[in-house]
C-alpha positions in Angstrom: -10.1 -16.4 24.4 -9.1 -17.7 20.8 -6.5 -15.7 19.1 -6.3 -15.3 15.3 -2.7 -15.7 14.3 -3.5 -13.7 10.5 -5.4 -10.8 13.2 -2.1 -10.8 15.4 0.0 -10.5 12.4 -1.9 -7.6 10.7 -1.8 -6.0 14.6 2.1 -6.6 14.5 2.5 -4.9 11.1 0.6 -2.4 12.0 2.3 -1.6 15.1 5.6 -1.8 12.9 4.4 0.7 10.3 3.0 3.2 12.8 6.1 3.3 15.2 8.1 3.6 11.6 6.6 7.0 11.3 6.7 7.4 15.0 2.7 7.2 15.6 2.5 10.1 13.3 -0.8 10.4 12.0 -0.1 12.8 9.3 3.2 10.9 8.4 1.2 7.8 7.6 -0.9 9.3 5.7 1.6 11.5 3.5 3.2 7.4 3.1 -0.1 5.8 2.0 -0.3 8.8 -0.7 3.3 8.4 -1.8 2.5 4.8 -2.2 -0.3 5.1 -4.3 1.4 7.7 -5.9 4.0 5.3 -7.4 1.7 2.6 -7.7 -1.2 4.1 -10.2 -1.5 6.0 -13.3 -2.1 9.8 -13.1 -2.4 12.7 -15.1 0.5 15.7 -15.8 -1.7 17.2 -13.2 -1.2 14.9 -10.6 -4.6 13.6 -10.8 -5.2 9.8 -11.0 -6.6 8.1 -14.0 -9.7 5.8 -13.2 -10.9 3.4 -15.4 -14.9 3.4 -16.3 -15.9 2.0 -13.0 -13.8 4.6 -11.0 -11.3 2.4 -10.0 -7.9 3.8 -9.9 -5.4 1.8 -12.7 -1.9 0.1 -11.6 0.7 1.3 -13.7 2.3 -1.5 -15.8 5.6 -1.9 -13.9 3.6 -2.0 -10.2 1.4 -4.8 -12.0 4.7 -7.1 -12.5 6.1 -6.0 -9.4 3.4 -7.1 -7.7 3.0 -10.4 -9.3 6.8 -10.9 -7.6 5.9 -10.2 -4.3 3.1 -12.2 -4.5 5.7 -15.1 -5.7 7.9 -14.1 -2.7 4.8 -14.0 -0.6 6.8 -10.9 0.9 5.0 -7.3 0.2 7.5 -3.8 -0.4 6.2 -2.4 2.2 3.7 -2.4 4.6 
């Protein structure tokens, strides 16, 4: 059978990520949330901001971080 490489890398990050967090469910989740947490605009509330189409809004310095790591071709995190 054919194997992928870009399907065995996401598979390998994956696996990497979850053992990070020791297969924790609720510890990758809490992660994901941090993430966007940092990543998009929210309210004093916590809440995030969406634009018109309901879209949730990278916050200007996440926008330029970004456009480095996609330079770099090497994400934050995973």
């Amino acid at each position: 059978m054919w194997k992928d490489p870009i399907i065995d890398e996401i598979h390998q990050i994956r696996e990497e990520w979850a053992a990070k967090f020791n297969y924790d469910a609720k510890a990758l989740l809490e992660d994901i949330e941090q993430q966007k947490r940092q990543n998009y605009l929210t309210d004093e509330n916590g809440n995030f901001i969406r634009d018109k189409k309901g879209g949730l809004i990278l916050k200007p310095e996440s926008t330029s971080k970004k456009s480095r790591d996609d330079a770099s071709g090497v994400p934050d995190s995973v």
